[in-house]
PDB file with SEQRES, HELIX, SHEET and CRYST1 records, atoms N, CA, C and O in Angstrom:
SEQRES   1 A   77  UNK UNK UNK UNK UNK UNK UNK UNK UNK UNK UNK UNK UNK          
SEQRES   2 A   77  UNK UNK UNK UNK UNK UNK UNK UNK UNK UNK UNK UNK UNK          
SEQRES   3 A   77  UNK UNK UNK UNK UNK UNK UNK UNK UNK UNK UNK UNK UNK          
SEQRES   4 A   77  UNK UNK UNK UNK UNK UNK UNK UNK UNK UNK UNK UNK UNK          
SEQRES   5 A   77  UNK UNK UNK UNK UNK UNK UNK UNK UNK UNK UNK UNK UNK          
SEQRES   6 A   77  UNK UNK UNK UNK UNK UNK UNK UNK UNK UNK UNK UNK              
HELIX    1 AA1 UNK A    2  UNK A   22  1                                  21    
HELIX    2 AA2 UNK A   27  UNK A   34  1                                   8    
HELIX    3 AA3 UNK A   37  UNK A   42  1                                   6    
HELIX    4 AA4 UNK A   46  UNK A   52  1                                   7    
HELIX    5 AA5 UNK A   54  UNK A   76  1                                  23    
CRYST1    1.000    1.000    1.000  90.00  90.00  90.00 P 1           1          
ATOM      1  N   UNK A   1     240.134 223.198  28.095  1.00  0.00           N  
ATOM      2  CA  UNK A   1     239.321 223.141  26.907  1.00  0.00           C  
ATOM      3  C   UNK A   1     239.574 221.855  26.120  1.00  0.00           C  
ATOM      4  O   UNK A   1     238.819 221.505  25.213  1.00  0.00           O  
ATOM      5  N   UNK A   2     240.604 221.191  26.470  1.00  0.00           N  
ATOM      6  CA  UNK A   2     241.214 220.129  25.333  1.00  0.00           C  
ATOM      7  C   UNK A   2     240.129 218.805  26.158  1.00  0.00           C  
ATOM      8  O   UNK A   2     239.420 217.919  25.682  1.00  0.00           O  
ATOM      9  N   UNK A   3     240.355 219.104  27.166  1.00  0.00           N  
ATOM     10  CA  UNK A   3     239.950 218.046  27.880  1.00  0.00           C  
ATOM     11  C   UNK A   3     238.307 217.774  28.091  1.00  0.00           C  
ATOM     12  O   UNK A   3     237.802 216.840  28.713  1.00  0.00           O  
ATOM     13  N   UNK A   4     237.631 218.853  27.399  1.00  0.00           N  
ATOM     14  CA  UNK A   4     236.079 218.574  27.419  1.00  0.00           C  
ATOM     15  C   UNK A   4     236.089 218.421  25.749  1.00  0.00           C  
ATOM     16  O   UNK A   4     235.203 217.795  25.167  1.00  0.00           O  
ATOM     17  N   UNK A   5     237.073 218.995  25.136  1.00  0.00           N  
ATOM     18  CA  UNK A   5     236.679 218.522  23.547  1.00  0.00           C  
ATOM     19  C   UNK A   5     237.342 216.760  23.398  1.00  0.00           C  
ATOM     20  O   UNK A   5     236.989 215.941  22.549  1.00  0.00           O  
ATOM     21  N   UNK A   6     237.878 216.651  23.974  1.00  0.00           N  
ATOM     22  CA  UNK A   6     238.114 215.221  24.020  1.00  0.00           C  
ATOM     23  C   UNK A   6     237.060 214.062  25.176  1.00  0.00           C  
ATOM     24  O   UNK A   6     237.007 212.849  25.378  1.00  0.00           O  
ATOM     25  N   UNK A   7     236.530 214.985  25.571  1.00  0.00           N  
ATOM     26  CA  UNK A   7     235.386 213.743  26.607  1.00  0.00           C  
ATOM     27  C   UNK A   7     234.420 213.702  25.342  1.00  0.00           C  
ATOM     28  O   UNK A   7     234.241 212.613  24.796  1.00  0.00           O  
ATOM     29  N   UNK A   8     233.665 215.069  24.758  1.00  0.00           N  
ATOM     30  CA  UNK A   8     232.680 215.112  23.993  1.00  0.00           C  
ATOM     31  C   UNK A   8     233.085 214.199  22.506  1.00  0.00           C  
ATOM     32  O   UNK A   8     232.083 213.831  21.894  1.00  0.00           O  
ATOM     33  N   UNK A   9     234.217 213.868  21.977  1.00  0.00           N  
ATOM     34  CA  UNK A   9     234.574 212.997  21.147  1.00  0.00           C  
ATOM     35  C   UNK A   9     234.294 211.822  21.344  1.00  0.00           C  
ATOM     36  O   UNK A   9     233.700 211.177  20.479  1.00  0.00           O  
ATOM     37  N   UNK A  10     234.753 211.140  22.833  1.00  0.00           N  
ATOM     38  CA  UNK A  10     234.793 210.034  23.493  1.00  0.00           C  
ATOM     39  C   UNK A  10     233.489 209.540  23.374  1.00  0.00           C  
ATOM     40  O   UNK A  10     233.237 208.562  22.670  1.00  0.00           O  
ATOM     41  N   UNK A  11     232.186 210.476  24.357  1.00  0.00           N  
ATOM     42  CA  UNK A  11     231.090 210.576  24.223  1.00  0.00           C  
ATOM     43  C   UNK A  11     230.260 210.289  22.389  1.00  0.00           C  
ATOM     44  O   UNK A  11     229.437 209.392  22.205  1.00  0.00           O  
ATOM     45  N   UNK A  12     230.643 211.083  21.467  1.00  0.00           N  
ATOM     46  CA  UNK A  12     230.223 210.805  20.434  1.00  0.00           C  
ATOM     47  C   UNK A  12     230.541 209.223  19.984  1.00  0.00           C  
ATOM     48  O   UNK A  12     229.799 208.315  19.609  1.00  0.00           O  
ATOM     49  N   UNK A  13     231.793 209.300  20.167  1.00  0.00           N  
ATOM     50  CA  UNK A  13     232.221 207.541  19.771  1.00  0.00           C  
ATOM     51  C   UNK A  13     231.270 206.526  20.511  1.00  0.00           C  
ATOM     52  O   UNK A  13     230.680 205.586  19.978  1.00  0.00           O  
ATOM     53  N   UNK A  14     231.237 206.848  21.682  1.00  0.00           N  
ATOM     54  CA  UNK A  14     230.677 205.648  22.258  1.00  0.00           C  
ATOM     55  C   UNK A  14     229.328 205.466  21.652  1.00  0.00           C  
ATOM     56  O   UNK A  14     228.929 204.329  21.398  1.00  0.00           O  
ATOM     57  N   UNK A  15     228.450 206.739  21.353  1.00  0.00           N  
ATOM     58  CA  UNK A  15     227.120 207.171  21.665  1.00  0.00           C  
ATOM     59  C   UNK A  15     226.901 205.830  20.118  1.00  0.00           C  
ATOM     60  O   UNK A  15     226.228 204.801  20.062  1.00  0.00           O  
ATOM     61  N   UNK A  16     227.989 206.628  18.890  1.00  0.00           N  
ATOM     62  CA  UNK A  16     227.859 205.564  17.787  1.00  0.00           C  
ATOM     63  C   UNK A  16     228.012 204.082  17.477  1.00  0.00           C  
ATOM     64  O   UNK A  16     227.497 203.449  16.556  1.00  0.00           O  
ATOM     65  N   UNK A  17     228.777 203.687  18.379  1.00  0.00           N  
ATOM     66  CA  UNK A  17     229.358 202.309  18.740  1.00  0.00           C  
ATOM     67  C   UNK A  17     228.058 201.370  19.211  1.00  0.00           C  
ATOM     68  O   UNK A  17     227.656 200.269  18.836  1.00  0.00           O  
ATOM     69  N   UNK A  18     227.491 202.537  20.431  1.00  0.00           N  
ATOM     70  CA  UNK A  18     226.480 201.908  20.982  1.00  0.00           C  
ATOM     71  C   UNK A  18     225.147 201.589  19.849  1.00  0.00           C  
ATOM     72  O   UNK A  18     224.211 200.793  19.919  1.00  0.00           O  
ATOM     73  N   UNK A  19     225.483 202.446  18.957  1.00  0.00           N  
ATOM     74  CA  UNK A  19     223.979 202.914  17.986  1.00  0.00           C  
ATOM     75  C   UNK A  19     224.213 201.389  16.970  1.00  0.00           C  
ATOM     76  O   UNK A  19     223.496 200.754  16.198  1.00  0.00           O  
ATOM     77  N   UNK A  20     225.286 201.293  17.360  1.00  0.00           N  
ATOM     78  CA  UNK A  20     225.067 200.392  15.546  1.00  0.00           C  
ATOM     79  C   UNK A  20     225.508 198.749  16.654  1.00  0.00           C  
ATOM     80  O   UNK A  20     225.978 197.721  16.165  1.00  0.00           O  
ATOM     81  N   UNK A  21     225.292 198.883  17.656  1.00  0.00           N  
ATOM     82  CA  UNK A  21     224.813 197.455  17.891  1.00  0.00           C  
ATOM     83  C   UNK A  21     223.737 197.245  18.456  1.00  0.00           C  
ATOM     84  O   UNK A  21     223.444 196.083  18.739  1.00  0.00           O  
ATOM     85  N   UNK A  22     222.945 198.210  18.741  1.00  0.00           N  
ATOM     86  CA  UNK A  22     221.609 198.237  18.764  1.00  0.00           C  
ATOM     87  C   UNK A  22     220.798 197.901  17.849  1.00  0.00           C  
ATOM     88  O   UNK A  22     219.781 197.210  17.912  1.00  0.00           O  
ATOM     89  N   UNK A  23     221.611 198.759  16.425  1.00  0.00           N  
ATOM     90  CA  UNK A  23     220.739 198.196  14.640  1.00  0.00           C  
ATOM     91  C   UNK A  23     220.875 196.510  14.573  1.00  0.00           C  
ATOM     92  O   UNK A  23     220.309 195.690  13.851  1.00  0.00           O  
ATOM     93  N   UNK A  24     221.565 196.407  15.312  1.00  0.00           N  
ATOM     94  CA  UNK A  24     221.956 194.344  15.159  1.00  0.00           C  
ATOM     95  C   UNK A  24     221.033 193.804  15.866  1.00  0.00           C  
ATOM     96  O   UNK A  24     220.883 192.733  15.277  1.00  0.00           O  
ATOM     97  N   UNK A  25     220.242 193.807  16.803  1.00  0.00           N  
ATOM     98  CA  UNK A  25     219.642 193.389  17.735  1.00  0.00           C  
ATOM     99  C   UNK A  25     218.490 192.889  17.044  1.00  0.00           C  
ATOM    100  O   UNK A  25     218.371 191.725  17.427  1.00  0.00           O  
ATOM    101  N   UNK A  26     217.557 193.164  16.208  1.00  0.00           N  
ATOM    102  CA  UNK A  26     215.993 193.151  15.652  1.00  0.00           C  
ATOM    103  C   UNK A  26     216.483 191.932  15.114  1.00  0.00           C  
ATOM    104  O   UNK A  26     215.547 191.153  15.291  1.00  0.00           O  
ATOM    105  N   UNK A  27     217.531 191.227  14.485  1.00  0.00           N  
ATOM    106  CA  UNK A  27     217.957 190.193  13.758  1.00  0.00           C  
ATOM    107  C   UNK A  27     217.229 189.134  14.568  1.00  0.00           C  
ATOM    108  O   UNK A  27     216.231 188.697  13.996  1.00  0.00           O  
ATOM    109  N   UNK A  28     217.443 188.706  15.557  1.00  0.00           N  
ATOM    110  CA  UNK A  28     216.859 187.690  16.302  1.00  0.00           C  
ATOM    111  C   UNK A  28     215.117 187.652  16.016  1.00  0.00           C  
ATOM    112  O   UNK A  28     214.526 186.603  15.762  1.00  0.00           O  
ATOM    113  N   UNK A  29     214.426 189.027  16.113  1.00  0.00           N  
ATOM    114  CA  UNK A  29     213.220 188.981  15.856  1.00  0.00           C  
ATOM    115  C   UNK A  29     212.904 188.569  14.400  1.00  0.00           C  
ATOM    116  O   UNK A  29     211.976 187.882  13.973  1.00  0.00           O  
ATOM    117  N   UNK A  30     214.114 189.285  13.631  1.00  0.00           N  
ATOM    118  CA  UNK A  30     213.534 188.414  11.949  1.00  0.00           C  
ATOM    119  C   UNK A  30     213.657 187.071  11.651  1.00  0.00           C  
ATOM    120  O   UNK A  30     213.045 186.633  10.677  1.00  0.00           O  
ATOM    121  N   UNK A  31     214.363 186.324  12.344  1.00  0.00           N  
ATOM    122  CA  UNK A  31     214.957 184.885  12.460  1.00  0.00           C  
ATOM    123  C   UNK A  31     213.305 184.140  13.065  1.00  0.00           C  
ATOM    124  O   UNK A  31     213.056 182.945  12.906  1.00  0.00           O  
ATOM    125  N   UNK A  32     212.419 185.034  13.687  1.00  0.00           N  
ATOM    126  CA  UNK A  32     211.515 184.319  14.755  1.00  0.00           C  
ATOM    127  C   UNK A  32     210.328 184.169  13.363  1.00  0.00           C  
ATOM    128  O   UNK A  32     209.800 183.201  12.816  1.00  0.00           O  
ATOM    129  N   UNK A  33     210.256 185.652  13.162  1.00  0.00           N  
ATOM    130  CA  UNK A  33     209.341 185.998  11.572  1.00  0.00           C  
ATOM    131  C   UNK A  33     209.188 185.136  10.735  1.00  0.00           C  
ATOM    132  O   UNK A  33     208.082 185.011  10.209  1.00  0.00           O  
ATOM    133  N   UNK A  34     210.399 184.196  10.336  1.00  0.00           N  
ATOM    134  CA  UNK A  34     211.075 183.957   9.143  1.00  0.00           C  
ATOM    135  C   UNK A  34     210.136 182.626   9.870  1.00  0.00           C  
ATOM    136  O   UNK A  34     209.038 182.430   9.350  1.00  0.00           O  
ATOM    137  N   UNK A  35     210.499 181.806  10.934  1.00  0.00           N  
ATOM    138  CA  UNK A  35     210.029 181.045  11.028  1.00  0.00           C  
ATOM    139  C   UNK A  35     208.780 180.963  11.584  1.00  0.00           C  
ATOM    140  O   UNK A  35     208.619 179.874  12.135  1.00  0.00           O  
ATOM    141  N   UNK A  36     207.613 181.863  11.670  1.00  0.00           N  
ATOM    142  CA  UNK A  36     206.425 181.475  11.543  1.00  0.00           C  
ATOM    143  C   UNK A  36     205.705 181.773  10.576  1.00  0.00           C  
ATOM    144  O   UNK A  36     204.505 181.554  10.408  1.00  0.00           O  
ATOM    145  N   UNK A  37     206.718 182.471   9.684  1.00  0.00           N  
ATOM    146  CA  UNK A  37     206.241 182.380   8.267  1.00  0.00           C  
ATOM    147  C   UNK A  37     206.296 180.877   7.457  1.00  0.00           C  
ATOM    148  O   UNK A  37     205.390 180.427   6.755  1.00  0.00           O  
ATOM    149  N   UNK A  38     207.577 180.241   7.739  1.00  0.00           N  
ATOM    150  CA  UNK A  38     207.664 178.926   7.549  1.00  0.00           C  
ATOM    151  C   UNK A  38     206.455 177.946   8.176  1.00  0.00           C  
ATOM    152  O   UNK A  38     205.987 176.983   7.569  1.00  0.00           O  
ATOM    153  N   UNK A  39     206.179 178.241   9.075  1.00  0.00           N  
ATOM    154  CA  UNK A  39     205.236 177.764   9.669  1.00  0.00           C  
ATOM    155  C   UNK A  39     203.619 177.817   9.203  1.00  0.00           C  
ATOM    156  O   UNK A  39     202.856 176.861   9.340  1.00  0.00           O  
ATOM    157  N   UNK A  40     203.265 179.039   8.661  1.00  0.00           N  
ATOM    158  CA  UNK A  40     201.630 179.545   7.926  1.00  0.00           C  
ATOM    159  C   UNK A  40     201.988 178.813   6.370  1.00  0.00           C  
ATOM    160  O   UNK A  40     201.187 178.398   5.533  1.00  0.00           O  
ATOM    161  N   UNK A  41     203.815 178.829   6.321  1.00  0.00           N  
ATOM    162  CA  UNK A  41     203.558 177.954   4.843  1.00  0.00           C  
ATOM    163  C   UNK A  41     203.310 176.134   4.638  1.00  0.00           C  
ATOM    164  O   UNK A  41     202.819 175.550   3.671  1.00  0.00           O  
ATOM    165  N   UNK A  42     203.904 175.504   6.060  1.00  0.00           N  
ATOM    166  CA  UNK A  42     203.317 174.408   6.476  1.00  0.00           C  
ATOM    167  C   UNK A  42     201.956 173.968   6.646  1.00  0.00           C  
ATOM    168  O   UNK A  42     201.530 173.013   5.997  1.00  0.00           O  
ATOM    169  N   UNK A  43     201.333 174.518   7.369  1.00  0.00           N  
ATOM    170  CA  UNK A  43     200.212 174.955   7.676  1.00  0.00           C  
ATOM    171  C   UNK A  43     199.033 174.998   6.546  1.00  0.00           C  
ATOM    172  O   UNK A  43     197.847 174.668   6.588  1.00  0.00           O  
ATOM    173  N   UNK A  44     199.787 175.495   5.609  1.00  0.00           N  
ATOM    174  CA  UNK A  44     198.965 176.021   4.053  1.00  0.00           C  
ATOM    175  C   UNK A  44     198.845 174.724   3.679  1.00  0.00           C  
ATOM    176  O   UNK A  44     197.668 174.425   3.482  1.00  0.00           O  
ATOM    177  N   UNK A  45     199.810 173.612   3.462  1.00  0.00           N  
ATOM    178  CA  UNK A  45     199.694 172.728   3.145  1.00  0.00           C  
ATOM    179  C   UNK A  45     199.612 171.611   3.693  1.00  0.00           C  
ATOM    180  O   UNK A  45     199.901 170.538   3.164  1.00  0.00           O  
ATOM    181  N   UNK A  46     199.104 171.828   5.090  1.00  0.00           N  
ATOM    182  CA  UNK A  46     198.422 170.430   5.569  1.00  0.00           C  
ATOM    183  C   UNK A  46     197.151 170.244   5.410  1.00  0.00           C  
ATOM    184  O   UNK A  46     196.646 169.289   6.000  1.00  0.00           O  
ATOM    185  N   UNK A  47     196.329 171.093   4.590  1.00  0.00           N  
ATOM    186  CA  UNK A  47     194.489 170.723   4.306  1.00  0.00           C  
ATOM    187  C   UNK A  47     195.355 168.996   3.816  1.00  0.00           C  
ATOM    188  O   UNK A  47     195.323 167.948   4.462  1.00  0.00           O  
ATOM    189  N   UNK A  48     196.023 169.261   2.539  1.00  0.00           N  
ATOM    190  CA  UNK A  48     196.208 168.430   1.557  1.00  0.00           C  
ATOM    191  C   UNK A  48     196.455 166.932   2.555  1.00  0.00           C  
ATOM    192  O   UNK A  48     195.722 165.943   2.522  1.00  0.00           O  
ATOM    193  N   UNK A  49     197.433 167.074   3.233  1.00  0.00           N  
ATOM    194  CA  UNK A  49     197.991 166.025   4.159  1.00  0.00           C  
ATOM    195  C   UNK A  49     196.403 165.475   5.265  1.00  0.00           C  
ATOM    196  O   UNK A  49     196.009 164.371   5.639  1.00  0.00           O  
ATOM    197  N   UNK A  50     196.065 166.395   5.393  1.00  0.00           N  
ATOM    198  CA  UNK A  50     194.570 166.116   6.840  1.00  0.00           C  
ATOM    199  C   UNK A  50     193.458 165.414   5.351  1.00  0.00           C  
ATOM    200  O   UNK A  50     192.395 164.883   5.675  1.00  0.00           O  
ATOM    201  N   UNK A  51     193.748 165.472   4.175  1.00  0.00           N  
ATOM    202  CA  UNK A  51     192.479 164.741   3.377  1.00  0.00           C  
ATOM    203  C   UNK A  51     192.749 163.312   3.604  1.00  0.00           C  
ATOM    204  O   UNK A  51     191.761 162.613   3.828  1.00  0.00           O  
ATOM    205  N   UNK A  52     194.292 162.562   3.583  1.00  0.00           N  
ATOM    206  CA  UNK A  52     194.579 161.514   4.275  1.00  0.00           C  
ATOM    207  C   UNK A  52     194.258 161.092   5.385  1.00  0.00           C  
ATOM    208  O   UNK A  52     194.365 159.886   5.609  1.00  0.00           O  
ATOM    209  N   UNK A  53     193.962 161.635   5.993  1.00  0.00           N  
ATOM    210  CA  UNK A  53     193.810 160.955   7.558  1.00  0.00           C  
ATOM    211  C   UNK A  53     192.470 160.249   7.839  1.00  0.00           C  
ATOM    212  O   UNK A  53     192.343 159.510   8.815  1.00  0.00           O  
ATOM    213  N   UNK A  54     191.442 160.498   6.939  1.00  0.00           N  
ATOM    214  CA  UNK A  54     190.204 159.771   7.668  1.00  0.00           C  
ATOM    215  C   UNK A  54     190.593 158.548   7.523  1.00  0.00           C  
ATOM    216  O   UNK A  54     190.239 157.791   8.427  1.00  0.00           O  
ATOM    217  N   UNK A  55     191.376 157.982   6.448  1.00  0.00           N  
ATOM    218  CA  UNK A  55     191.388 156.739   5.684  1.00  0.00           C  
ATOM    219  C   UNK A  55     192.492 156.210   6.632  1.00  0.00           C  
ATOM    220  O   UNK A  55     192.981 155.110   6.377  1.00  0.00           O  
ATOM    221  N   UNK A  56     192.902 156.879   7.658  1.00  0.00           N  
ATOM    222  CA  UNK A  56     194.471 156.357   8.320  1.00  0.00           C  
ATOM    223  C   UNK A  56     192.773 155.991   9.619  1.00  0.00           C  
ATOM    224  O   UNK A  56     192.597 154.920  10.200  1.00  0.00           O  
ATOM    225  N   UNK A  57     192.171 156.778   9.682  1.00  0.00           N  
ATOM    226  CA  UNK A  57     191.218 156.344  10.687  1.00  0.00           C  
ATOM    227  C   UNK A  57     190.028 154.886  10.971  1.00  0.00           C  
ATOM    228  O   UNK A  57     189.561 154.188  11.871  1.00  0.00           O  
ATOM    229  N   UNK A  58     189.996 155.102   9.386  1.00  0.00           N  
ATOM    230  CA  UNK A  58     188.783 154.164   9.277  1.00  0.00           C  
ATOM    231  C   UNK A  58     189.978 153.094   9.275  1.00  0.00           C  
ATOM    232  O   UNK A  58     189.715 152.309  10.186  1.00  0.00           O  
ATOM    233  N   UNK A  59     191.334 152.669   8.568  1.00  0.00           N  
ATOM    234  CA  UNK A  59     191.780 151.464   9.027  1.00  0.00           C  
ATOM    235  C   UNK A  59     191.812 151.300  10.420  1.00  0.00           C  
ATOM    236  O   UNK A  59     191.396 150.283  10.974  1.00  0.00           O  
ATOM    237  N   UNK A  60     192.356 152.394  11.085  1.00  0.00           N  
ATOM    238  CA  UNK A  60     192.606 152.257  12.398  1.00  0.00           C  
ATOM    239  C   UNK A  60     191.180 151.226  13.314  1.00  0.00           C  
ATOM    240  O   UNK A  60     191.139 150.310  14.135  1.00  0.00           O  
ATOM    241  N   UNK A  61     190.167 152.100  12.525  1.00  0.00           N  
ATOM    242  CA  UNK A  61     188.450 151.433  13.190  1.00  0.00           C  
ATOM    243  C   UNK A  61     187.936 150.374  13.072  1.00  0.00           C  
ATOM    244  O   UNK A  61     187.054 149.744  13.655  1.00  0.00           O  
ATOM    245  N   UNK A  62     188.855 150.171  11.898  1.00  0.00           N  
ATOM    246  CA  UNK A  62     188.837 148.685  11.067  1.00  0.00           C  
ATOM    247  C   UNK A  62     189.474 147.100  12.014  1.00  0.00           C  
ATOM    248  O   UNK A  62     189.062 145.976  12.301  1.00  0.00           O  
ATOM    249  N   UNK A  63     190.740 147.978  12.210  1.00  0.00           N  
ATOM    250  CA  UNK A  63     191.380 147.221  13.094  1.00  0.00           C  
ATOM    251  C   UNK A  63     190.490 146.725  14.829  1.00  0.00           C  
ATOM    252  O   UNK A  63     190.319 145.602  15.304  1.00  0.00           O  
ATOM    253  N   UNK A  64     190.153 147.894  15.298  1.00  0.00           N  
ATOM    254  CA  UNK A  64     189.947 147.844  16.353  1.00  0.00           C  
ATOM    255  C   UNK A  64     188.718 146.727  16.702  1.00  0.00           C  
ATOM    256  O   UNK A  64     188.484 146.067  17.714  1.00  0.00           O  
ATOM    257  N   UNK A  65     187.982 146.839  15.259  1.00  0.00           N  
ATOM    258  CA  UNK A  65     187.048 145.841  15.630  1.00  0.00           C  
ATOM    259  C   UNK A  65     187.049 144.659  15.251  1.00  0.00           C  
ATOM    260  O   UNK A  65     186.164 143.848  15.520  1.00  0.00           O  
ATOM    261  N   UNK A  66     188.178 144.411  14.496  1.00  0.00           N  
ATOM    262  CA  UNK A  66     188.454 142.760  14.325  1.00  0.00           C  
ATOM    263  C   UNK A  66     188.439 142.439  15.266  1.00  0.00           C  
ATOM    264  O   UNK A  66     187.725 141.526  15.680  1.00  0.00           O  
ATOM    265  N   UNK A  67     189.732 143.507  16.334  1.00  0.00           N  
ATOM    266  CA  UNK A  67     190.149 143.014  18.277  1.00  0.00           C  
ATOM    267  C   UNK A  67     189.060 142.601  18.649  1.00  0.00           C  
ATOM    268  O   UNK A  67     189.044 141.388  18.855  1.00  0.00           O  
ATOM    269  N   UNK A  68     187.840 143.296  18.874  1.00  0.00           N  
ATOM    270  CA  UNK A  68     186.782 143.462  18.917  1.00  0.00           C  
ATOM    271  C   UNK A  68     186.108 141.836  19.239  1.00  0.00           C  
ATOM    272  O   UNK A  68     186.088 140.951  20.094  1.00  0.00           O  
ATOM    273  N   UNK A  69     185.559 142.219  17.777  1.00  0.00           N  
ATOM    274  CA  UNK A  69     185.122 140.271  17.507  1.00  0.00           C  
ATOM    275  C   UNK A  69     185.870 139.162  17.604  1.00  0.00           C  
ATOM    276  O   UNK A  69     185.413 138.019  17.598  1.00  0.00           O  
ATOM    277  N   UNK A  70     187.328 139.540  17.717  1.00  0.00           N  
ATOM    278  CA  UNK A  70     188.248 138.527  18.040  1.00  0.00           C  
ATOM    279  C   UNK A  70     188.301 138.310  19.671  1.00  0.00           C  
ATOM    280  O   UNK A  70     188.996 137.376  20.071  1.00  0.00           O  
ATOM    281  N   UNK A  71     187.594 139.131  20.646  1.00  0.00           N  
ATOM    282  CA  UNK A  71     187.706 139.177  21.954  1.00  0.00           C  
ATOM    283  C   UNK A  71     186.327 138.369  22.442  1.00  0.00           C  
ATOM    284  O   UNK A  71     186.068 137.573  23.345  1.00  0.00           O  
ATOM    285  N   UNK A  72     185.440 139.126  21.147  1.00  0.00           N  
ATOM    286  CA  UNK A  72     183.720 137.671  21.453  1.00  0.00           C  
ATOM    287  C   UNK A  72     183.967 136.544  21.444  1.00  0.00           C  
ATOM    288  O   UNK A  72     183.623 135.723  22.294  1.00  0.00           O  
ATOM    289  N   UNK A  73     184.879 136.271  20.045  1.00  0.00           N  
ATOM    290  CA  UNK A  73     184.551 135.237  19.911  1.00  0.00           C  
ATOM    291  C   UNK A  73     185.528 133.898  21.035  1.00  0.00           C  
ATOM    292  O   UNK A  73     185.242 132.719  21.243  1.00  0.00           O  
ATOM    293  N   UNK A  74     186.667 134.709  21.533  1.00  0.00           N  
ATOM    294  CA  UNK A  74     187.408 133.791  22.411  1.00  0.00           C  
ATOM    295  C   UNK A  74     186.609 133.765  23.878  1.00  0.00           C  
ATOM    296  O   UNK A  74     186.952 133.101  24.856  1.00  0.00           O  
ATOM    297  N   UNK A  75     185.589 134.554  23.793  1.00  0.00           N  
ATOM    298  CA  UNK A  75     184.702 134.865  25.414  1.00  0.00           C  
ATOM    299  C   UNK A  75     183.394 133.704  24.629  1.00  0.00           C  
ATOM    300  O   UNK A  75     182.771 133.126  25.519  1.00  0.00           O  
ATOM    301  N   UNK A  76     183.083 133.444  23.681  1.00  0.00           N  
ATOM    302  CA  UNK A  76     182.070 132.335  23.489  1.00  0.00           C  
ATOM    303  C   UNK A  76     182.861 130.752  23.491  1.00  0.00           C  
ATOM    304  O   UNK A  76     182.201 129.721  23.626  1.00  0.00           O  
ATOM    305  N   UNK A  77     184.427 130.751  23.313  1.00  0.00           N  
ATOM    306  CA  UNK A  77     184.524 129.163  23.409  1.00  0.00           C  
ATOM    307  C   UNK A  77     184.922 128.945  24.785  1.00  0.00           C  
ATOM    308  O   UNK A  77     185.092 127.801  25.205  1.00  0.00           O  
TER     309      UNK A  77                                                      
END                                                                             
């Protein structure tokens, strides 16, 4: 009798041991959360950042066609 009330102890211990590192486990998933929440809050604020960019474009277009006429005009002398 001693010896099944002591397996069923054993059994309980483990059963709890096992239980509460299981409750630890979801941590990794809130760590993932956390950062694509960080992410929709980036996100939120790149309209602001993308209103810059045409003007990063049109220099860019700007540039390209100096190359441009700078490539005529060395193909006309």
């Amino acid at each position: 009798m001693s010896k099944l009330l002591s397996v069923l102890i054993a059994a309980i211990f483990a059963t709890v041991s096992v239980a509460s590192f299981a409750a630890d486990a979801p941590k990794k998933d809130e760590k993932k959360e956390e950062k694509k929440a960080a992410k929709k809050d980036e996100k939120a604020a790149a309209p602001a950042a993308k209103a810059a960019e045409p003007m990063k474009d049109a220099k860019k277009d700007a540039k390209k066609e100096e190359k441009k006429e700078e490539k005529k005009d060395a193909a006309k002398k």
